[in-house]
C-alpha positions in Angstrom: -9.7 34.3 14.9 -8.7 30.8 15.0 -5.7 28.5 13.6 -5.6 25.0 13.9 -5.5 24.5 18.2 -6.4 27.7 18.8 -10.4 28.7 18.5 -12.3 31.8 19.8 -15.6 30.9 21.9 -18.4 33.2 21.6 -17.3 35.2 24.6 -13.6 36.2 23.0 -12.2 33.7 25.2 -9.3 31.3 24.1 -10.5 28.0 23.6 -7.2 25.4 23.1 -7.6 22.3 21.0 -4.3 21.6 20.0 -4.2 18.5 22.5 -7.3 16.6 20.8 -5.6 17.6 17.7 -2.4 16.4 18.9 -4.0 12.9 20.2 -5.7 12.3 16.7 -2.6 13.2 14.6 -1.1 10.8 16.8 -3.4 7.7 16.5 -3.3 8.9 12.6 0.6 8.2 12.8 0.5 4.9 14.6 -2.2 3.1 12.6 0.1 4.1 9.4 3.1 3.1 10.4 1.3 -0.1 11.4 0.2 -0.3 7.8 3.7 0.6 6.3 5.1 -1.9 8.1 2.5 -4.3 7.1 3.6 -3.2 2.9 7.5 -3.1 3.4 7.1 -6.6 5.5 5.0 -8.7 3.2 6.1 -6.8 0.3 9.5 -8.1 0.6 8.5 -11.2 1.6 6.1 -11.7 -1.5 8.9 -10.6 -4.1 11.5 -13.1 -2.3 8.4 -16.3 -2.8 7.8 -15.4 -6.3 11.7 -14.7 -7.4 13.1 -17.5 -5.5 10.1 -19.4 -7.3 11.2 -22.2 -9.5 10.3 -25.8 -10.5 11.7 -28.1 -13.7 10.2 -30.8 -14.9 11.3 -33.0 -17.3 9.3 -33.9 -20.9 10.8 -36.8 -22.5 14.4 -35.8 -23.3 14.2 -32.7 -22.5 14.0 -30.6 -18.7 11.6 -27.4 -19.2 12.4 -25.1 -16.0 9.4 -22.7 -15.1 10.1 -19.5 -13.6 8.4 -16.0 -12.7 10.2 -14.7 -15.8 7.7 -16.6 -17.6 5.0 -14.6 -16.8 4.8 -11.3 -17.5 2.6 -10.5 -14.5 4.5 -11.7 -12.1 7.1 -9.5 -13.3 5.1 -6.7 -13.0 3.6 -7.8 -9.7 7.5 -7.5 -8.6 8.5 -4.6 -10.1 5.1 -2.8 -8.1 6.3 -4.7 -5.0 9.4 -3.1 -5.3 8.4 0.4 -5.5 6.1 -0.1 -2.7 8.8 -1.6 -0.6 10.7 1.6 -1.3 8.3 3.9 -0.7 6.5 2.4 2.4 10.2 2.7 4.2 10.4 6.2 2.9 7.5 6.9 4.2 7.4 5.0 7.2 10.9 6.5 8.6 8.8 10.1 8.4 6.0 8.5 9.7 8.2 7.5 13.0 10.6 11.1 12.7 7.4 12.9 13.3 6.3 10.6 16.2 9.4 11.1 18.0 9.1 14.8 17.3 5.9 15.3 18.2 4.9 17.3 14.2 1.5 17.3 13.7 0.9 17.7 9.5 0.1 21.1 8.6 1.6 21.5 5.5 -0.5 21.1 2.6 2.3 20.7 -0.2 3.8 17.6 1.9 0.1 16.4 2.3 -0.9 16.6 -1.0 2.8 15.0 -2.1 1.8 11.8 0.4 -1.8 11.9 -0.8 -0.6 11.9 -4.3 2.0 9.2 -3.7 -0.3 6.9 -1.6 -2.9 7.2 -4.6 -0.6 5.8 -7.2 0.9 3.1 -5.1 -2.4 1.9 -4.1 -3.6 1.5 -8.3 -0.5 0.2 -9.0 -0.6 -2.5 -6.6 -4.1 -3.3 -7.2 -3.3 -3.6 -10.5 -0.1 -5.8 -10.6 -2.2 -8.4 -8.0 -5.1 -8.4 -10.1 -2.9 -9.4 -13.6 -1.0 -11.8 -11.0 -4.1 -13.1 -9.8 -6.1 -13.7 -13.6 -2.6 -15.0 -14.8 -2.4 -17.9 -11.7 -6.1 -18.6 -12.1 -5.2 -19.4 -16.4 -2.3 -22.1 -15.0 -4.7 -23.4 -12.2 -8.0 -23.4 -14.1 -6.9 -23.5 -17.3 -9.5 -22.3 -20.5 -11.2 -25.0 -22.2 -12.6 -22.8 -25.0 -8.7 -22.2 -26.0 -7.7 -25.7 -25.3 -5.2 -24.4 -22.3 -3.8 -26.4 -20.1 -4.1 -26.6 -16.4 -0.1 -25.7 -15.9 -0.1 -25.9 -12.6 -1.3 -29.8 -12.5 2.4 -30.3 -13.9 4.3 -27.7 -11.7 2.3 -27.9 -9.0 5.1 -26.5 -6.3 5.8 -23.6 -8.7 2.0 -22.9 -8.8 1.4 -23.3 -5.1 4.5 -20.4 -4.1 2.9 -18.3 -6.8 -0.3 -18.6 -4.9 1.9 -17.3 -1.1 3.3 -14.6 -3.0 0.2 -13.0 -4.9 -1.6 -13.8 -1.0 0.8 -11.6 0.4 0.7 -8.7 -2.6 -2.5 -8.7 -1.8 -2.7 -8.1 1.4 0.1 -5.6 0.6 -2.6 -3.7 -2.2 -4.9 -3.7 0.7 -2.5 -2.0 3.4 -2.1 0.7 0.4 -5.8 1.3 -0.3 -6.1 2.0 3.4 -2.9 4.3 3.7 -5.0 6.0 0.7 -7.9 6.8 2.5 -6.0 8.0 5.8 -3.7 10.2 3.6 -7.2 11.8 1.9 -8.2 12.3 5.8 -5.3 14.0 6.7 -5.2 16.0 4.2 -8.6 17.2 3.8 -9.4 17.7 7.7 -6.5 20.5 6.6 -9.1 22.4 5.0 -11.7 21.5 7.3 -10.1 23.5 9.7 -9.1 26.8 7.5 -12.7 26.7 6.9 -13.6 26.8 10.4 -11.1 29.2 10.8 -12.5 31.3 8.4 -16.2 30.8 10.3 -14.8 32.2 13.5 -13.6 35.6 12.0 -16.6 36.4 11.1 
């Protein structure tokens, strides 16, 4: 019979493998909260740039301020930001609990719940920089065929801390992706081992 360290050799004998177990969870743990760091600190940091990012310019008579409210994908880009910020310091704080108190994940509810979460934080992401990223393109590039205008030749500043802040959600989306696929790891070497488990009974 076998669970989890524990595994029965061919000759009855108790075979321990709870310390490789143990080293693995651990290098698991470090690389994400290395990567949940990486989304809370550039996650803040790109919602601060593209908030805080503003530029007027005057036409005429008249001063025309632009702003991220102006763009509807940058608001969603900040709103995703947001979340992730949130949840990659929720995460991250069990991340370090379970360091400290040496837990190894063998509960498949809270591994499907983190599996689950990182899923949907990792589309949403993707998504809000991908909007973000067509939207800036439009100002920089403009569209000839609709006679648009290449925005960000007039607010050039606003255009250019757009640019920092959809740089850093990126690199935010892929921190996420990756915290995807280790959350899919740890979660499915779960059944890898009730299924060798099950092997050694017989």
């Amino acid at each position: 019979m076998s669970y989890l360290g524990l595994g029965v050799s061919p000759g009855t004998m108790p075979v321990y493998h709870g310390t490789k177990l143990r080293v693995l969870d651990r290098r698991v743990r470090i690389a994400e909260v290395v990567l949940r760091g990486v989304s809370l600190g550039l996650g803040v940091l790109s919602i601060v740039l593209v908030v805080t990012d503003t530029q007027v310019k005057e036409f005429f008579s008249f001063q025309k301020k632009a702003k991220f409210t102006d763009m509807k994908a940058l608001v969603f880009l900040v709103v995703a930001n947001g979340l992730t910020v949130g949840y990659s310091l929720i995460q991250g704080l069990r991340c370090v609990v379970s360091m400290v108190r040496g837990n190894v994940l063998f509960s498949k509810p809270l591994a499907w719940l983190i599996f689950s979460g990182d899923q949907v934080m990792a589309y949403v992401t993707v998504a809000a920089v991908a909007a973000a990223m067509q939207s800036g393109l439009l100002g920089r590039l403009g569209q000839a065929e609709f006679q648009w205008m290449k925005l960000c030749n007039m607010y050039g500043k606003f255009c250019n801390q757009m640019g920092e802040g959809i740089a850093s959600a990126f690199v935010v989306s892929l921190s996420m992706v990756l915290l995807s696929s280790i959350s899919a790891f740890s979660l499915f070497r779960l059944y890898g081992t009730n299924k060798n488990k099950n092997a050694a009974t017989w």
